[in-house]
C-alpha positions as CSV (number, residue, x, y, z in Angstrom):
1,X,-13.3,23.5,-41.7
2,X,-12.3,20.8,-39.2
3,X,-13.7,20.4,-35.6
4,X,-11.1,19.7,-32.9
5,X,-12.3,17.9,-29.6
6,X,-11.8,20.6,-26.8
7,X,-9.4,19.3,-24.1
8,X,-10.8,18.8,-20.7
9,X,-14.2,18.8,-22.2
10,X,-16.8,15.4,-21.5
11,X,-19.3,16.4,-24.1
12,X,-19.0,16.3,-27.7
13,X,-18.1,20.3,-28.2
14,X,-16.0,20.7,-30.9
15,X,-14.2,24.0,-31.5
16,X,-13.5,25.0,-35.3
17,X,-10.4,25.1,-37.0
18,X,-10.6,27.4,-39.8
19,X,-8.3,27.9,-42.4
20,X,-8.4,30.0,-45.9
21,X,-6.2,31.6,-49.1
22,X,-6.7,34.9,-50.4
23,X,-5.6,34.2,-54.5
24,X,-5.7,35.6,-57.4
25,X,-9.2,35.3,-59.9
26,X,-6.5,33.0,-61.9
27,X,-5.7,30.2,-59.6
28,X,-6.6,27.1,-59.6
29,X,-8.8,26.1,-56.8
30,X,-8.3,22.7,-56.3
31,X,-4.4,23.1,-56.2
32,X,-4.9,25.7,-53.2
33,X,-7.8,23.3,-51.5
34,X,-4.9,20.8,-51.8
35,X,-2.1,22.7,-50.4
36,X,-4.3,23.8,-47.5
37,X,-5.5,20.1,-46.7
38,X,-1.5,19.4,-46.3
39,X,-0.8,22.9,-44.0
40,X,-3.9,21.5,-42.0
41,X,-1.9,18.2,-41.7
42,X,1.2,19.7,-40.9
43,X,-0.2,22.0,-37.9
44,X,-2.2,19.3,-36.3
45,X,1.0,16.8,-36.2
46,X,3.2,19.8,-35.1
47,X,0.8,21.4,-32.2
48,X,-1.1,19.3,-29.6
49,X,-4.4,20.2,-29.3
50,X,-4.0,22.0,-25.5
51,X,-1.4,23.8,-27.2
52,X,-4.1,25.0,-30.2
53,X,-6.8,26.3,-27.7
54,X,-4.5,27.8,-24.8
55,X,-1.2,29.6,-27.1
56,X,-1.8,33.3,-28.1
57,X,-1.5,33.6,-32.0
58,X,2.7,34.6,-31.4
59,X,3.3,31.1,-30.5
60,X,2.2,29.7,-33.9
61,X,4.6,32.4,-35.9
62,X,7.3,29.8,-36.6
63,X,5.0,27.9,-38.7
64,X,4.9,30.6,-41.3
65,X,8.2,29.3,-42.4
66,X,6.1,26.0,-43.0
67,X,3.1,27.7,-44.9
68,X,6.0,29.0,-47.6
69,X,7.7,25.5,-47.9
70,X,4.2,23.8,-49.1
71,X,3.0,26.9,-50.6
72,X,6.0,27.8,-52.5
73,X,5.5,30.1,-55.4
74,X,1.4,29.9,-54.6
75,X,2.2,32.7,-52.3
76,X,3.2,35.0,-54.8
77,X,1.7,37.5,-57.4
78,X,1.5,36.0,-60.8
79,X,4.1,39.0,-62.2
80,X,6.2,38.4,-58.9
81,X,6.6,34.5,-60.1
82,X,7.3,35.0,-63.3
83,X,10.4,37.7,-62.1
84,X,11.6,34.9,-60.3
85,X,12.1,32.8,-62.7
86,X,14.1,35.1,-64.6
């Protein structure tokens, strides 16, 4: 979880960012912990904060596009990825 300073705010609020990955019993942790960190990255340099707190949730679809670039075949069933590769 990261904290993100509420705009407009004088105290020391934070409001939570939360992010998380359904997988599969098989996959690695630490791969998906890693891939997350770098989504995290990628939203907080694309979005402004004021943009964060005040957009309804349709305003963030284009990022999807994003989550499947860094997530690649992550995203997918373990039989789906292997019927890709063939």
């Amino acid at each position: 979880m990261i904290s993100l300073p509420y705009p407009g705010r004088e105290d020391d609020n934070k409001e939570p960012l939360l992010n998380y990955a359904i997988v599969e019993k098989e996959t690695e942790t630490q791969v998906v912990k890693e891939h997350l960190k770098e989504i995290t990255s990628h939203f907080l340099n694309r979005y402004s904060f004021n943009d964060i707190f005040s957009k309804k949730k349709k305003y963030f679809h284009k990022f999807e596009s994003r989550i499947d670039e860094v997530l690649g075949d992550l995203r997918l069933k373990t039989e789906d990825r292997f019927r890709s590769i063939f």
